[in-house]
C-alpha positions in Angstrom: 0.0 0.0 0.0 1.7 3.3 -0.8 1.9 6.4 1.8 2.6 9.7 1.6 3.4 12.7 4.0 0.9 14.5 5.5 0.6 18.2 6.3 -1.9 20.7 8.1 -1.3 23.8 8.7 -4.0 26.3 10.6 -2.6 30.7 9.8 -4.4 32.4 12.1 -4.1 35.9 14.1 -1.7 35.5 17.5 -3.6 32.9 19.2 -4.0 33.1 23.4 -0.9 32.2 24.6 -2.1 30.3 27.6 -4.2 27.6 25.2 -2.0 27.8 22.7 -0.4 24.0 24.0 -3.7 22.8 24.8 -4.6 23.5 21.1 -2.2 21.8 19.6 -2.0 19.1 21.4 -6.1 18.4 21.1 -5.8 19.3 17.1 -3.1 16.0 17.3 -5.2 13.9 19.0 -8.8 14.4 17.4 -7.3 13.9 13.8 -5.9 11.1 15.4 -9.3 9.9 16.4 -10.8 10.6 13.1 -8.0 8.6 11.4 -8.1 5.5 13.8 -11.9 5.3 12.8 -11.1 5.5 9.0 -7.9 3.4 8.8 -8.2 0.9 11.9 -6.1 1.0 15.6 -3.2 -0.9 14.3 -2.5 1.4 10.9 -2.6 4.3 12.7 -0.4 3.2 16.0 3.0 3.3 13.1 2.4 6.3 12.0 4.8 9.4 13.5 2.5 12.2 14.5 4.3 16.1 14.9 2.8 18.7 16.0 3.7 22.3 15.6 2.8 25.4 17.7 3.8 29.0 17.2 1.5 32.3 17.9 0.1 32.5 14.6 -0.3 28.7 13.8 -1.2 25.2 14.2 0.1 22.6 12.4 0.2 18.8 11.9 2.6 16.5 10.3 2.0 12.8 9.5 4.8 10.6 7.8 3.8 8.1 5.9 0.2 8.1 6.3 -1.5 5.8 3.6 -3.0 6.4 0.9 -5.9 4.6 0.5 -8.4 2.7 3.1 -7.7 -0.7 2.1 -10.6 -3.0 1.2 -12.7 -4.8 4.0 -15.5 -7.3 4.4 -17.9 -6.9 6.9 -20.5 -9.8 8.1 -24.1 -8.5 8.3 -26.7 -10.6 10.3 -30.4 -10.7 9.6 -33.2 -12.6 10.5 -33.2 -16.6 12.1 -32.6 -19.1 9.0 -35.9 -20.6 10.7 -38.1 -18.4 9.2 -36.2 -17.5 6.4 -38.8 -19.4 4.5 -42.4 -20.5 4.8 -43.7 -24.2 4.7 -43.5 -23.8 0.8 -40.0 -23.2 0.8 -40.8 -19.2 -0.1 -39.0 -16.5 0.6 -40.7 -15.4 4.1 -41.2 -11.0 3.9 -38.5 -11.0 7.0 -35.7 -12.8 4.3 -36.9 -10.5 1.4 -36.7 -7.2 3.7 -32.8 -7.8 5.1 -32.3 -8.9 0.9 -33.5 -5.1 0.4 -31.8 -3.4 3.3 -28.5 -5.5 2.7 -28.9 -4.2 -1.3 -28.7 -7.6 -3.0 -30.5 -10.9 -4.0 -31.8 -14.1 -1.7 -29.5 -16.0 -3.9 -26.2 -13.9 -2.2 -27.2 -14.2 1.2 -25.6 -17.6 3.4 -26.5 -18.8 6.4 -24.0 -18.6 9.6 -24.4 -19.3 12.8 -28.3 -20.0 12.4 -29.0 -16.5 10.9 -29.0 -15.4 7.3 -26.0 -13.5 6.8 -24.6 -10.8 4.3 -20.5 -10.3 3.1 -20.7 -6.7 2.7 -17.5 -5.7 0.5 -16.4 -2.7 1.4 -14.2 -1.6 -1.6 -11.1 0.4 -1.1 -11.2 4.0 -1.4 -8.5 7.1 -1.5 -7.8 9.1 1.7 -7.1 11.9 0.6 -11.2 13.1 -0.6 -11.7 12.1 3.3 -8.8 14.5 5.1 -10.6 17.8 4.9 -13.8 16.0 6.8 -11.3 14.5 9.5 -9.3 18.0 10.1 -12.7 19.5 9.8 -14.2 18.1 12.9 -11.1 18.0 14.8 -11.3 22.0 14.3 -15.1 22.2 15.5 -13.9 19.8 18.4 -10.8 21.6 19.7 -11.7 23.4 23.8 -12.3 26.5 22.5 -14.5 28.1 25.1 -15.9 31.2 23.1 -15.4 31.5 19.3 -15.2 34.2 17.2 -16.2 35.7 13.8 -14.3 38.4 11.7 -15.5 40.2 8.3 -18.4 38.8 7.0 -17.6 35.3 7.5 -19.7 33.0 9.2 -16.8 30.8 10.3 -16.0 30.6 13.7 -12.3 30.1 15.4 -10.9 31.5 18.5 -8.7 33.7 16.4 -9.0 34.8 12.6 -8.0 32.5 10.2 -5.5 33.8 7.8 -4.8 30.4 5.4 -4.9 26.7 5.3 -2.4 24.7 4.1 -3.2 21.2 3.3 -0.5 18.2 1.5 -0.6 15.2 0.3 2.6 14.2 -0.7 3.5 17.7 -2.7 -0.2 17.7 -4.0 -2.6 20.0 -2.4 -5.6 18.8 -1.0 -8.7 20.5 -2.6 -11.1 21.8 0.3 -12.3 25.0 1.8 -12.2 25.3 5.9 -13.1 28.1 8.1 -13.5 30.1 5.0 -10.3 29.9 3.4 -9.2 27.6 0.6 -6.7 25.0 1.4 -3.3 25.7 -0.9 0.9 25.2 -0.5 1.6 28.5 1.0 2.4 29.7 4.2 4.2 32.6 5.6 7.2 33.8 7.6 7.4 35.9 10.4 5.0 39.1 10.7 8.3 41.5 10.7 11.5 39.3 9.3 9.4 38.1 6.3 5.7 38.5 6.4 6.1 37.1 2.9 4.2 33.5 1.5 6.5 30.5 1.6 5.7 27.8 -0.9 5.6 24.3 0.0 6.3 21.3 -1.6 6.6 18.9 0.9 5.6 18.3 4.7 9.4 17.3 6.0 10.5 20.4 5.3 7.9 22.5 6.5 10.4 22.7 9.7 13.3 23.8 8.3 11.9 26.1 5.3 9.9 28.4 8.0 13.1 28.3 10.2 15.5 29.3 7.4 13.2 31.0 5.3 10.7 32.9 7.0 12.2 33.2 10.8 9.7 31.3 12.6 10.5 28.7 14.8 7.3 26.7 14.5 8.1 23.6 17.2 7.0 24.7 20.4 9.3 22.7 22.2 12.4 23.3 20.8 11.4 27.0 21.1 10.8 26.6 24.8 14.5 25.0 24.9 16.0 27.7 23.1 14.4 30.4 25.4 15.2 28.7 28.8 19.0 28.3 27.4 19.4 32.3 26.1 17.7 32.7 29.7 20.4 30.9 31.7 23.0 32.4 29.5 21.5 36.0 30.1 21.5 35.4 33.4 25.6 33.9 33.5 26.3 37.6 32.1 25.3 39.5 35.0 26.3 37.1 37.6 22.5 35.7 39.0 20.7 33.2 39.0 17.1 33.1 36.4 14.4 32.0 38.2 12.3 30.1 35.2 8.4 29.4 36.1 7.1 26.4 33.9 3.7 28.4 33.8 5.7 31.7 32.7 8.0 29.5 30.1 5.3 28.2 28.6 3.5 31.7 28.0 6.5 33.5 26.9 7.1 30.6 24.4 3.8 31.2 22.9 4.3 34.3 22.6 7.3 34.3 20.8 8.2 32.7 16.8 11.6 34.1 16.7 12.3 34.7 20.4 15.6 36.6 21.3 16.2 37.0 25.2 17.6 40.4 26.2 18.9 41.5 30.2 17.5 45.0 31.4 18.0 46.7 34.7 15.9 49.0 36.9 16.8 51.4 40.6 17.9 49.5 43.2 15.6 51.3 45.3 12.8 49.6 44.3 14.3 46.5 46.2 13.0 48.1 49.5 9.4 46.7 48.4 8.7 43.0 49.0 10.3 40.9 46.7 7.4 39.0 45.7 5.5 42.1 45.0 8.1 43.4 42.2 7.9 39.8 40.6 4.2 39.8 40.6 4.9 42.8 38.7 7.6 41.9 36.1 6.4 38.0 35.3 1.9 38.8 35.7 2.0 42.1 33.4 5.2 42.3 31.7 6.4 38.4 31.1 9.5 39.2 32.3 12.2 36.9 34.8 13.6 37.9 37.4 16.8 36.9 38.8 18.7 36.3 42.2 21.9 36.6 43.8 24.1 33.8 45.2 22.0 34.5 48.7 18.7 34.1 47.0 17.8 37.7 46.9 16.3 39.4 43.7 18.8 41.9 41.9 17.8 44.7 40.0 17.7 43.0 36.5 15.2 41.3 34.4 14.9 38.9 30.9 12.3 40.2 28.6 12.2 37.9 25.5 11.8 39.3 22.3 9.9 38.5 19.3 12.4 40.3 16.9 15.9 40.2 16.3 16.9 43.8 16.8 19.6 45.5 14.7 19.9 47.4 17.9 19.4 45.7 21.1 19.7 48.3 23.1 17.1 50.2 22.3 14.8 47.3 22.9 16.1 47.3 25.7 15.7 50.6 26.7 12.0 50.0 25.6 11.5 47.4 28.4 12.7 49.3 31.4 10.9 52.4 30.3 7.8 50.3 30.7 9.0 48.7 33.5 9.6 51.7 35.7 5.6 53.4 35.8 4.3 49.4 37.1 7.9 48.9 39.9 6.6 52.8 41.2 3.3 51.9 41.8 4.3 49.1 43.6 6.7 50.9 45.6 4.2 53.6 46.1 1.3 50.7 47.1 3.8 49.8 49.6 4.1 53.0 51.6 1.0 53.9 51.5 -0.2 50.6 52.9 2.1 51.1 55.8 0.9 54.0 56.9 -2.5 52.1 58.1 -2.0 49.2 60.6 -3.6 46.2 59.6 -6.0 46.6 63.0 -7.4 49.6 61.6 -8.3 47.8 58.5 -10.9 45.5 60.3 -13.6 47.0 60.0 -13.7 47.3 56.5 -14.0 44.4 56.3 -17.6 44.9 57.0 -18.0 46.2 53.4 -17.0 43.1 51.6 -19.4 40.2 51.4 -17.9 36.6 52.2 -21.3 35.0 50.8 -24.8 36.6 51.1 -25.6 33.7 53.5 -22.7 34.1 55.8 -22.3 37.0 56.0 -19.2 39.4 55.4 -15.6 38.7 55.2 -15.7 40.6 58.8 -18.1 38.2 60.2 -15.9 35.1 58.8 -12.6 37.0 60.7 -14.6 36.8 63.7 -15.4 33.6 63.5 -11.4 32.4 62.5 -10.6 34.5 65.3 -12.4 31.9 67.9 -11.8 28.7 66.4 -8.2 29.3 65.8 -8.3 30.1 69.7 -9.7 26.5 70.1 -7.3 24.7 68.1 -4.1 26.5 69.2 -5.1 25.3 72.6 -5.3 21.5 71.7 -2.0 21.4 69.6 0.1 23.6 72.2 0.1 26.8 70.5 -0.6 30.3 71.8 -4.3 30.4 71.6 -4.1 34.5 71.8 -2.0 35.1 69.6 -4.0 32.6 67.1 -7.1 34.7 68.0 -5.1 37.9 67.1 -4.1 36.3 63.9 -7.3 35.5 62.7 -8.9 38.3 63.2 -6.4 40.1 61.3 -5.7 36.9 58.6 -8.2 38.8 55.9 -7.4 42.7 56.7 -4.4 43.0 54.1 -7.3 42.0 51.5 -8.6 46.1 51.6 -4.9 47.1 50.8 -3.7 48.8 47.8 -1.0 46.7 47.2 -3.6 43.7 46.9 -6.1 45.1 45.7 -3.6 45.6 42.3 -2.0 42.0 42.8 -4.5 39.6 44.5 -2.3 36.4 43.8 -0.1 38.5 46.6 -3.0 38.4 49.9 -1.6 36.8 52.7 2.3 37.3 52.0 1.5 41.4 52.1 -0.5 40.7 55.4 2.8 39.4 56.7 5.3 42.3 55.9 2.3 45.0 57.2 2.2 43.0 60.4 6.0 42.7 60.6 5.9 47.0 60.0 2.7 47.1 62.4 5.3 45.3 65.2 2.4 42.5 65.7 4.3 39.3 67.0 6.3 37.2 64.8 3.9 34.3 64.7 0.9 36.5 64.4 2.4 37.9 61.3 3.8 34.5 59.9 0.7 33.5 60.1 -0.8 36.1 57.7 0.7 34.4 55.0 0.7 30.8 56.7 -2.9 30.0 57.0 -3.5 30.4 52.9 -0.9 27.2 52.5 -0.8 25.0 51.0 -2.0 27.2 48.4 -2.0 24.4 45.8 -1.2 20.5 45.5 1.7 19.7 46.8 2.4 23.4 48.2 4.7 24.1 51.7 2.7 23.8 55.0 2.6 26.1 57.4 5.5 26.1 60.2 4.3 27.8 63.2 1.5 26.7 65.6 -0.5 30.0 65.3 -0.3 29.6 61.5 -1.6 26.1 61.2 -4.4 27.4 64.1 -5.5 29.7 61.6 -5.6 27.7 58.1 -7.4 25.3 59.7 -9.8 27.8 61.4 -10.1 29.4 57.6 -10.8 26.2 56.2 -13.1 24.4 58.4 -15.3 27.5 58.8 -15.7 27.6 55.0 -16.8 24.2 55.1 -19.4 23.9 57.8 -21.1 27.1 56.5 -21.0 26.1 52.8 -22.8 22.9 53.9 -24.7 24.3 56.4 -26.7 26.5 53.6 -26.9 23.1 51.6 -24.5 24.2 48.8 -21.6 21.7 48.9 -19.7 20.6 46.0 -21.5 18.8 43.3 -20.4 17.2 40.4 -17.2 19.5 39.1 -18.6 22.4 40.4 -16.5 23.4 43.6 -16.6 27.6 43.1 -15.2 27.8 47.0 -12.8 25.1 46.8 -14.0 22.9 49.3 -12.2 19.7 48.1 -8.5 21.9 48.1 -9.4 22.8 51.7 -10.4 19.5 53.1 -6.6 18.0 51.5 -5.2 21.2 53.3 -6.8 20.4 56.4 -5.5 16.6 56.3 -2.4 17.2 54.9 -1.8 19.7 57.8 -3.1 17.5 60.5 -1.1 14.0 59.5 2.2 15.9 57.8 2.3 17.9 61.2 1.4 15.4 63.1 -1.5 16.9 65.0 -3.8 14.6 67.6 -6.9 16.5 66.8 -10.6 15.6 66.3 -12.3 16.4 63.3 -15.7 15.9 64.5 -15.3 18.1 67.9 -13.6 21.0 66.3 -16.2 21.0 63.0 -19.3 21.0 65.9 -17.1 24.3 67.6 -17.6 25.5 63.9 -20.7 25.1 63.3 -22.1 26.9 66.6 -19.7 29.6 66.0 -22.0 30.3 63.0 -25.1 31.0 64.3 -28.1 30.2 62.2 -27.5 27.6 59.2 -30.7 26.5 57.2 -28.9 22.7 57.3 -26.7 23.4 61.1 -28.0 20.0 62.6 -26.6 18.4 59.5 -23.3 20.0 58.8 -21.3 18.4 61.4 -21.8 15.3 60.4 -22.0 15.9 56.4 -18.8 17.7 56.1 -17.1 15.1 58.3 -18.0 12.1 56.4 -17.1 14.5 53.0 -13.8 14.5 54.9 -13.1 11.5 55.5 -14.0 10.5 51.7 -11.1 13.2 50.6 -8.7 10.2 52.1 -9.6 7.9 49.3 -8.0 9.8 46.9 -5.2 10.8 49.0 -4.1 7.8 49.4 -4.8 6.7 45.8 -2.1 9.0 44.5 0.3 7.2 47.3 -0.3 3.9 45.6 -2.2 2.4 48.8 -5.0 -0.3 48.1 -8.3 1.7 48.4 -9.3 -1.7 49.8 -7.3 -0.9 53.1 -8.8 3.0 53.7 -12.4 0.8 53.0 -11.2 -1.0 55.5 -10.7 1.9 57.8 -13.4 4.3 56.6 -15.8 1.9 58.0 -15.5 3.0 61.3 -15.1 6.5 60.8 -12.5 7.6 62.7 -12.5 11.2 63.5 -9.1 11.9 63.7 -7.0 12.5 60.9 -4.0 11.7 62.2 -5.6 8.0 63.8 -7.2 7.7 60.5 -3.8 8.0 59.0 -1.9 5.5 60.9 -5.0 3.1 60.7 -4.3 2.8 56.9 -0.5 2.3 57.3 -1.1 -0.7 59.6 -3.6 -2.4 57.1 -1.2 -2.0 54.0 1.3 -3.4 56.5 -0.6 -5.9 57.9 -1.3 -7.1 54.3 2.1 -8.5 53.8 2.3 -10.5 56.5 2.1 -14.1 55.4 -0.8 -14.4 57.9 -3.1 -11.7 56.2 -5.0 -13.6 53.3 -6.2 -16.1 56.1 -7.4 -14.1 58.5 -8.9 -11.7 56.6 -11.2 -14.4 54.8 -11.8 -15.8 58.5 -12.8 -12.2 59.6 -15.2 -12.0 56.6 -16.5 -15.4 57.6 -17.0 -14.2 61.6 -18.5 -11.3 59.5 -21.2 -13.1 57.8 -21.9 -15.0 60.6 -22.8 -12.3 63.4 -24.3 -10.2 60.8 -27.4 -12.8 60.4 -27.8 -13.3 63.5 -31.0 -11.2 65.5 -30.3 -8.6 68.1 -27.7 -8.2 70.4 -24.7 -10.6 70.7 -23.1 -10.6 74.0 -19.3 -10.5 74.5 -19.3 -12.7 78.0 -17.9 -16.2 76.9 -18.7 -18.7 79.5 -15.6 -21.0 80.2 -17.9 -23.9 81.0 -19.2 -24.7 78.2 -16.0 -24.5 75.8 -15.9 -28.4 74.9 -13.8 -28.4 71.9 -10.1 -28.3 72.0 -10.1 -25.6 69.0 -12.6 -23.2 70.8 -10.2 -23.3 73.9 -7.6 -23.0 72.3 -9.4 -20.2 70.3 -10.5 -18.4 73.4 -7.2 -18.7 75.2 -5.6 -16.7 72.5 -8.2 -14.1 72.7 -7.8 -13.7 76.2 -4.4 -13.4 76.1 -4.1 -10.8 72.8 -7.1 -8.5 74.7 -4.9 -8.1 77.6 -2.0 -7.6 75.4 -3.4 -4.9 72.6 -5.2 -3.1 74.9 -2.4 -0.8 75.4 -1.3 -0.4 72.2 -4.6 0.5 70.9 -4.5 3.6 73.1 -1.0 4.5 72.1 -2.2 4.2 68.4 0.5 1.5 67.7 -1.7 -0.4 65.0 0.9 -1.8 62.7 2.2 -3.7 66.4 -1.4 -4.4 67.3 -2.2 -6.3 64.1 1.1 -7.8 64.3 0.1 -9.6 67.2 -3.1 -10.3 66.3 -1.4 -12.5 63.5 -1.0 -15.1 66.0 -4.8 -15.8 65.6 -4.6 -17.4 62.4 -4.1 -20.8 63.2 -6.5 -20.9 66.2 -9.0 -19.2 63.9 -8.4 -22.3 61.2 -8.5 -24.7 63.7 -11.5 -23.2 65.1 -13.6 -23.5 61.9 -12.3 -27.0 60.8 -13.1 -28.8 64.3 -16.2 -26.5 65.5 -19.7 -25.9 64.4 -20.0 -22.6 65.0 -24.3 -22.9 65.2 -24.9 -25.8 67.3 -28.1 -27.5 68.1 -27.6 -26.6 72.0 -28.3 -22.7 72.3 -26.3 -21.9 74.9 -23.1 -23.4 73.3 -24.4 -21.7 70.5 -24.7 -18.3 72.0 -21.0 -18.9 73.5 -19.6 -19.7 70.2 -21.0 -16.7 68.4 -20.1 -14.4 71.5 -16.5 -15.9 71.2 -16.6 -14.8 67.3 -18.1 -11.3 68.5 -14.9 -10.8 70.7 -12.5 -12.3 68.1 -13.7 -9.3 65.5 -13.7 -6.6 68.1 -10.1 -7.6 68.3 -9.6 -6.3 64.5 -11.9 -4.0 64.7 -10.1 -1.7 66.9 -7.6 -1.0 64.1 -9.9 -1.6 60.7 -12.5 -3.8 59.5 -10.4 -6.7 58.2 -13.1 -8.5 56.4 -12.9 -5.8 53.4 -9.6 -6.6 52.3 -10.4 -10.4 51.5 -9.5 -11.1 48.2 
């Protein structure tokens, strides 16, 4: 079967930098779609897919894709061969109406497997008629959120199209999409050569842009080339570039021909925060910032240019005259902000609306401010300074510094604090009760800043689902499922013995009225304890052993936590497989029996030498395990449980568990009741049979 090389190639105005990626890697994979439906898995799986990305394109090369879809037989069934035909040996109306559908005579139609059958020939046809249909709906199907029109078009793209190019081989392939007619031609750069480029083949559609027209169309091998010119700019000044994926990614979208260039600005400008002038330079300008040998940020910065200047300089130039007007307002932001204490921000606070149902950002403070008081006191922290932290934790919000750079609430809460002379854990925790920000993020350090974030976070939650509006679906507008990871992660990573179902009930009086408060205790606790599942997924832990926990609910994070750890330890001990069946067994049992099942085994009437034996060992483990349930050693505790297993065989080999005689009965089963208590003071053993 011949093949020939493939090429697509999308002109458009600049397209959003921040989709541009997602773009081309969903144009890639819906053509690939399109062509695994027309030429089969296994045809398409060969084939070497490249996709290209630059800010006024998307394109698509495919080496070697074939020519033709190569001819195929497919096996149509119709109606039961017994009643094909009437008593007369005539055609039954059922035999004559799949002969219709199937577009041929009785006489071609077999029998197979007991119905009438049809070979459909499917005859071979070219590929290259069906291509513009393919790219087509790959184009309509591409996450574009809102489209656009231009002139009097009616086609739709989230940028203008400017031309198509479409090959076969060297020939063009004849269509029209998004208004434009599909030809060979593309063009260079918008300033080194905003010229056509003819094309004559899709391997060199590379190296023809690159050498003719200035445009660098692979995206990563742009991206390289930026993050290398950035570490060289950086050598020349003696720092250190500090390269944000998120920021790479933009500036390389942004860029066909990019050219990285070093500018400076005052040094007095390093007097405001640090964070504050890179907020500045990376959110408006897309600039990088660098640092000294000590880690502090230096009065330079790496624009990347989409030109390559016959005079540097100037650009240069360009870029720190721009750069000046946004680094003042920052500076001025900054002292300004300091000249109001943070405490006389408060009650501004009472402005700003937290949700129409809970009232105002002030009335959330408030509430922080007490529970953070509770918590501190249970994990040994200074409960006033936590209730001085959270009432303040939201006040840096009305500043003007924020107000102008949101993404920097909570670290500018800090530094005012620091100037306001608050204590240093009251202001740490400004800026410590917003982490982790995001997955994987830093915790906080201090005891008044973990008081706080939890305070934050659990009040958010009990009120959100005390006005019956918790997450549904992918909806989650208040982040509810980020804050209950936060408030785990901070719990077990710090190591924290604190009761989720205690402090949520402080929260949920704190708030007052709540359409759904005899609820919300409860609800946002089990919603909790469900977040685990998922945490522990992404560790590689058996959901079957947090089943096994979850079961009883426990209410502490951290117990919860170490609960798990002892099951997936538990489960490779040779012992496990056994006694987990047995415990599902013991399971079944009790489960079917009516009402209450006592726990008082009478000695007396233990006749067989396995239930002794049985009841011996249980004796013995209660005593022993006892204390190491209340020092939370589970892995130990299951440990010795292992010893059960072969008294537990032995037990259900020799005895029948439901004998005639009642009482030995009722002694037998309350023997079994004891022997699962035994597991279930770590986890629920029985779930993890299998």
């Amino acid at each position: 079967m011949s093949a020939k090389d493939f090429l697509f190639e999308l002109g458009t105005e600049e397209l959003p930098p921040k989709a541009l990626k997602t773009l081309s890697e969903a144009l890639e994979n819906e053509v690939r779609k399109g062509l695994t439906a027309l030429l089969g898995e296994t045809a398409i799986g060969s084939l070497n897919f490249t996709s290209y990305a630059a800010p006024r394109r998307l394109a698509l090369l495919i080496i070697e894709l074939p020519t033709e879809v190569a001819e195929s037989r497919t096996l149509v069934q119709g109606p039961p061969a017994s009643i094909a035909y009437d008593k007369e040996g005539n055609p039954s109306k059922a035999l004559e109406g799949f002969a219709r559908k199937c577009g041929t005579s009785i006489d071609q139609l077999t029998e197979v497997d007991g119905k009438i059958s049809f070979e459909q020939i499917n005859p071979a046809q070219p590929v290259a008629p069906l291509l513009p249909e393919i790219v087509g709906n790959a184009l309509d199907n591409l996450p574009i959120p809102k489209r656009m029109r231009w002139g009097s078009s009616r086609a739709e793209f989230v940028r203008p199209v400017k031309w198509v190019v479409m090959l076969l081989g060297d020939e063009v392939v004849p269509c029209k999409l998004l208004g434009h007619q599909a030809g060979r031609h593309t063009r260079g750069h918008r300033f080194h050569y905003n010229e056509p480029i003819e094309l004559f083949a899709g391997r060199e559609y590379a190296n023809v842009l690159k050498e003719k027209g200035k445009v660098l169309a692979d995206f990563d091998s742009r991206r390289e080339l930026i993050r290398n010119q950035l570490l060289a700019q950086a050598a020349r000044v003696g720092g250190q570039v500090e390269i944000d994926p998120g920021l790479l990614d933009e500036v390389t979208a942004l860029n066909e021909w990019p050219v990285a260039l070093t500018g400076r600005f005052e040094e007095r400008f390093l007097d405001v925060p640090a964070q504050a002038l890179i907020s500045t330079m990376a959110d408006n300008q897309k600039y990088f910032h660098l640092l000294d040998a000590d880690g502090k940020l230096m009065p330079y910065f790496i624009t990347v240019a989409n030109i390559e200047s016959k005079d540097p300089q100037q650009v240069i130039e360009g870029n720190e005259k721009v750069i000046r007007p946004r680094l003042s307002d920052a500076a001025f932001f900054f002292e300004t902000d300091k000249k109001h204490s943070l405490e006389s921000r408060v009650d501004a606070l009472k402005k700003i609306v937290f949700q129409k149902e809970l009232g105002t950002v002030y009335d959330k403070s408030v509430r922080i401010s007490k529970l953070a008081h509770l918590v501190a006191e249970q994990i040994g922290g200074d409960a006033v300074q936590a209730e001085r932290a959270g009432i303040l934790c939201k006040t840096d919000l009305v500043s003007d510094m924020v107000l102008e750079f949101p993404e920097l609430q909570g670290l500018m809460g800090f530094h005012y604090a620091q100037n306001d002379g608050e204590p240093e854990e009251v202001a740490l925790a400004q800026n410590e009760h917003y982490m982790p920000r995001f997955h994987g993020d830093e915790l906080p350090q201090t005891r008044t800043g973990i008081a706080v974030a939890i305070a934050d976070r659990l009040d958010t939650l009990v009120g959100l689902f005390g006005i019956n509006q918790p997450p549904t679906g992918s909806k989650d507008p208040f982040a509810l499922r980020r804050a209950t990871l936060g408030v785990l992660r901070i719990i077990v990573e710090r190591e924290l013995e604190l009761d989720l179902k205690s402090l949520l009930a402080a929260a949920t009086e704190l708030h007052g009225e709540l359409p759904a408060k005899a609820t919300a205790t409860e609800q946002v606790l089990e919603f909790m304890l469900e977040r685990f599942r998922a945490w522990y997924e992404e560790r590689g832990i058996s959901v079957d052993n947090y089943l096994a926990v979850h079961t009883l609910r426990p209410s502490r994070p951290l117990d919860f936590d170490r609960r798990v750890r002892a099951v997936a330890h538990f489960r490779t001990l040779n012992e496990a497989a056994s006694l987990a069946a047995a415990n599902k067994r013991v399971s079944n049992i009790l489960s079917k029996q009516e009402g209450a099942i006592s726990t008082e085994v009478n000695p007396a009437l233990l006749s067989d030498d396995a239930e002794k034996a049985l009841a011996t060992q249980v004796d013995k483990l209660e005593a022993e395990i006892q204390p190491l349930f209340a020092e939370g050693a589970y892995e130990q505790a299951l440990e010795s449980l292992a010893q059960l297993q072969g008294p537990v065989d032995r037990f259900f080999e020799d005895v029948m568990v439901m004998a005639d005689d009642e009482a030995v009965r009722n002694n037998r089963l309350a023997l079994l009741q004891r022997l699962r208590n035994l597991f279930l003071g770590v986890a629920d053993i029985s779930l993890i049979a299998g």
